[in-house]
N, C-alpha and C positions, 0 to 999 in steps of 0.2 A: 436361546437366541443370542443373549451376550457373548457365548461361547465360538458361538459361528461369526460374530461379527470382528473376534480378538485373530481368529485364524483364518482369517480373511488374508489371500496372498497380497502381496505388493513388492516392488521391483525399485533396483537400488537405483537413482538417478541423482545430477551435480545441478547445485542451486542454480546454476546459470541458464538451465535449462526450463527451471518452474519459475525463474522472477528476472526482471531486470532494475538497474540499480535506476531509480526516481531520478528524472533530471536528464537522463542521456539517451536523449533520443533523437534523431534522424527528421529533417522538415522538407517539405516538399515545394519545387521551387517551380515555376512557371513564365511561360512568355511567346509572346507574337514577332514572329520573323518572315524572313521572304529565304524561299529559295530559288536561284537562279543558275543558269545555263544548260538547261531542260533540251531535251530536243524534240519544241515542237510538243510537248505533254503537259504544259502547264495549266494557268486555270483560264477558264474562257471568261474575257474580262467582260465580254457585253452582261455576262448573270453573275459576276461576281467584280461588284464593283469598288470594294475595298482595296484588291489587290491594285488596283491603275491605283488607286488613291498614296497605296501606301511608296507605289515605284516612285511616284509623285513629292511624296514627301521626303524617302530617301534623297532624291535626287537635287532636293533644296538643299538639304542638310551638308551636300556636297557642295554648293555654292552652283547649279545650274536650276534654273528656274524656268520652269515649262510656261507659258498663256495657260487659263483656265479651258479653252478652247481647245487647245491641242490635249491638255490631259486628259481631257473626258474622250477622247476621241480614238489614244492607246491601245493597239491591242497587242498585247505579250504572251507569248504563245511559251514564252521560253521562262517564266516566273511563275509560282505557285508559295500562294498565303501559306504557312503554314504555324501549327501550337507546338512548341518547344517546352518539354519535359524533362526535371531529375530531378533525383534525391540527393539532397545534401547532408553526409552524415553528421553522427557528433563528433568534436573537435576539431572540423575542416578547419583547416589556418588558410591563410591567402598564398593564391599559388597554385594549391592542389589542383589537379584535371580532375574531373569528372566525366561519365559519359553519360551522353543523353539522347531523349529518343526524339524524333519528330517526326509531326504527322499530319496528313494534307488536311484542310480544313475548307476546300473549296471543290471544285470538281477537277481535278487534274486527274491525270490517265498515270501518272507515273509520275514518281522522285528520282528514279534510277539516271546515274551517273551528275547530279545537281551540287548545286554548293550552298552553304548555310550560312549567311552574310550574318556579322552582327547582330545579336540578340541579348537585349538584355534579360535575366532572368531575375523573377523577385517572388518574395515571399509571401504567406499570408497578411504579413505588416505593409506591403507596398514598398520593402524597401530591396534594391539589388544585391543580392547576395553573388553573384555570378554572371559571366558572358560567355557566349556560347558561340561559336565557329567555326567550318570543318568543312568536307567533302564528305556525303552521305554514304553508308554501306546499304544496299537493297537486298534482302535475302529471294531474289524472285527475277523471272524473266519472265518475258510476255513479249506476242506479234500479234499484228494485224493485217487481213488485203483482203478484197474484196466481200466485205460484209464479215468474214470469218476471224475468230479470235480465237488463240492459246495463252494462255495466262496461268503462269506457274507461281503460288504463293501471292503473298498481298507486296505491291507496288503503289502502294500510297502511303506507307510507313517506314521507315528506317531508323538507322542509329547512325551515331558520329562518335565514335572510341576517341576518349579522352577529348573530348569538344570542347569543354564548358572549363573555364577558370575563374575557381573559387575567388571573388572579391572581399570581400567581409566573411567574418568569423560571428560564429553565434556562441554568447557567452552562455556558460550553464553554470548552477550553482551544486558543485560537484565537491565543492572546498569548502560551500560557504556549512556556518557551525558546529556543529563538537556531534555529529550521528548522520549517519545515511541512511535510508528509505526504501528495504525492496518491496515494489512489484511483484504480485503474483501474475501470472498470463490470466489465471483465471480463479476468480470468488470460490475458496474454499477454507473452512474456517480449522479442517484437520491438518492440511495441509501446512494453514499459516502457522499452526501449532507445533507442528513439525522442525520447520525450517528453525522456530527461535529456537527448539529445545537444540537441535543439532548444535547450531552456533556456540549456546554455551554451555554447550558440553566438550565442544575441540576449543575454541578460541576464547574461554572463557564466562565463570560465571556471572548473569546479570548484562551480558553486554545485549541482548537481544532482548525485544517482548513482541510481541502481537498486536499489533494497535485496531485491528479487525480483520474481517476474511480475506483481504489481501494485499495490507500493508503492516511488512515489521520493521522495525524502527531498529536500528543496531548503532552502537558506540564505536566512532571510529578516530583513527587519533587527527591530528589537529596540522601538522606540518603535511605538505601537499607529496610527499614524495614516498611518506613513511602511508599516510591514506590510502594512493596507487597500489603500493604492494598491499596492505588489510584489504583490497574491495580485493585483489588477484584471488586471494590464499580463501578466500569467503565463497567469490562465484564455484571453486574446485571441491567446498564441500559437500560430501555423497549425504543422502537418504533415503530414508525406506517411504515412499508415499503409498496410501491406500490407491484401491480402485475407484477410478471416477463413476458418478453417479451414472446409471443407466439412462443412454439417451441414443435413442434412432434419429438421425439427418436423414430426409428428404429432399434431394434436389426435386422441384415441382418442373423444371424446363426442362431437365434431360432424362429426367424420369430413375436416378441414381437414390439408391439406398444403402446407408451406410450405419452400423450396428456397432457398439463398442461389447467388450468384453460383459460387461454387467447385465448385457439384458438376457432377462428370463420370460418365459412364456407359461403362462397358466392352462388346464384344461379346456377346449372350447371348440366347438363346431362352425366351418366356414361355409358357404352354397357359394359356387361361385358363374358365371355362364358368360356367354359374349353374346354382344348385340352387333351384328355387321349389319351396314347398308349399301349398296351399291347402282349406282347411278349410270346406265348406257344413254348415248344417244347416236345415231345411225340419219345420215342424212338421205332424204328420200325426192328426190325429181320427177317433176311432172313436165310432159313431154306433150304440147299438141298436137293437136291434126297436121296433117300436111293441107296446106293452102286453107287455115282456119285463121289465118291472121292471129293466133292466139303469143303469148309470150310464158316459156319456159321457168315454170315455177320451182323452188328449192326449199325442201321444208327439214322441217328434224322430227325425229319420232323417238320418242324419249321411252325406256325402259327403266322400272325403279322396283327392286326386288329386297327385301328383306329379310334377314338369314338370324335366328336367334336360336344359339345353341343351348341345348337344356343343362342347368347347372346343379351339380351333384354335391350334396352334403357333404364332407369330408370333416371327419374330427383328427382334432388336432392334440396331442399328447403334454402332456407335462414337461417340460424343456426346461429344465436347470443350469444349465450350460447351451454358451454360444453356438457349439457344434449340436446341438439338438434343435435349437431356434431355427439356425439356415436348414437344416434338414427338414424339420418339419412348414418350413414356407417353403423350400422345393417340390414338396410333395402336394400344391395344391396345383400347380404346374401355370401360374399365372404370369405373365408379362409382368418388367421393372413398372411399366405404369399402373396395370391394375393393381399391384403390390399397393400404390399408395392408399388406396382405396381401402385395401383391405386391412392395413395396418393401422388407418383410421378408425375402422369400424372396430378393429379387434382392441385398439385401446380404448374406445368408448364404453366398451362389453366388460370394462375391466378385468382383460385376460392379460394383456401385455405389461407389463412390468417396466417401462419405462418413458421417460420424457419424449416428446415427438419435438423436431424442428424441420420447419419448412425454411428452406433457405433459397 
């Protein structure tokens, strides 16, 4: 068994790939704006009455001030609320564009051809890291006339390429002390074991340990310039990493199953069968007499037939490899959704050999 698990394959991959350095990462920025000179597709202000509110308060901001009267009474056919989105990575300085997405938040028919007035955008501290303004791109067209609609792609969502200017800068502590911190993506304690021994074994012994299954601790020098090139020359070191543990992903909504290389399947018998039911209904009129004064009745006659196909025992073979596992679950000849079912059941039988996630 030790034997088989020392010649166990695995594939050469660059640290930058299994960890990132602690500290440098990417925040997510957000904010409420208006967009305006719509045509005619914005939001209907009688059931969305934030948007009059906020044309309202734009429009103080500019030194015109509406009666309470007249503001509640607005309708803006050519403005739509909208949530303004991006990410702001690590080391934005002030300046940088950004691009960002927005997306209607009220009932508008359309963003296409609109403009993105001022937006402040902030983070999860409340505070603004960015402004955002632009003329929207819509990847979509769409018509309307008499009752009839074409609509190609989504038109309540766009982007605005290079919209948003970085205001504030978010400090990281990327310099601060005498060691940096990688990141695994993900809890593996062979892995973490990996990475230190690599380190020092090209860059040196003793600069790296394992502080647990997915943070190593590395000595890195102290002047910020000489740091930049050690994190460079570190993310480009290769290793051999093991196979990750055996785990099937179930998408539960779209009904998608996905299998990594480790999974094995054990000996075991599956019965599988289908349950249809099918539902008619057939409208049926009743017609009176002539000159019975009677009135013209309309009923429905409902037909409900149930179809249950007989399901046949099938055994399933010993699968040591990933190319015998798909073969022998195509050979039960089941739908991606009854697959779930059945992978449920087969790992409860303890035939299947690995982690199940529903996602």
């Amino acid at each position: 068994m030790l034997s088989m698990a020392l010649l166990a394959p695995a594939h050469a991959i660059r640290i930058k790939e299994v960890a990132a350095v602690q500290g440098v990462r990417s925040n997510q920025l957000t904010g409420y704006g208006l967009v305006v000179g719509l045509d005619g597709t914005g939001d209907q202000t009688t059931q969305m009455p934030y948007t009059t509110q906020s044309v309202a308060n734009y429009l103080q901001q500019l030194g015109v001030t509406l009666p309470a009267a007249t503001a509640s009474q607005l309708q803006l056919k050519n403005v739509a609320a909208v949530i303004v989105t991006t990410t702001l990575p690590a080391f934005a300085q002030p300046g940088q564009m950004l691009d960002v997405n927005v997306s209607s938040m009220g009932n508008s028919k359309s963003l296409k051809g609109g403009t993105l007035i001022a937006t402040p955008l902030r983070g999860a501290d409340g505070q603004i890291y960015a402004l955002a303004q632009g003329n929207l791109i819509i990847g979509g067209a769409g018509a309307s006339a008499a009752g009839s609609k074409v609509q190609i792609n989504h038109l309540s969502a766009g982007r605005v390429p290079n919209g948003a200017q970085v205001e504030r800068s978010v400090p990281t502590s990327l310099n601060d002390g005498d060691s940096v911190s990688l990141d695994l993506n993900s809890a593996d304690f062979e892995t973490a074991r990996r990475v230190a021994a690599v380190v020092n074994l090209k860059l040196g012994s003793g600069l790296a340990r394992a502080l647990d299954g997915r943070t190593v601790q590395v000595q890195a020098p102290v002047d910020a310039n000489a740091r930049v090139s050690f994190i460079a020359q570190l993310e480009e070191l290769t290793l051999e990493i093991p196979i990750p543990a055996a785990r099937v992903v179930i998408n539960a909504r779209t009904g998608s199953v996905v299998l990594n290389q480790a999974v094995t399947l054990g000996p075991c018998a599956v019965a599988h069968g289908n349950l249809s039911i099918t539902i008619s209904s057939q409208p049926i009129i009743s017609q009176p007499q002539p000159f019975s004064n009677g009135k013209t009745v309309v009923a429905e006659q409902a037909s409900i037939q149930i179809k249950q196909e007989p399901g046949i025992l099938i055994q399933l073979p010993n699968s040591p490899l990933l190319s015998d596992v798909v073969r022998a679950l195509n050979a039960l000849g089941a739908t991606p959704q009854d697959l779930l079912a059945i992978l449920q059941a087969i790992k409860a039988s303890g035939a299947l050999n690995a982690e199940l996630e529903v996602i």
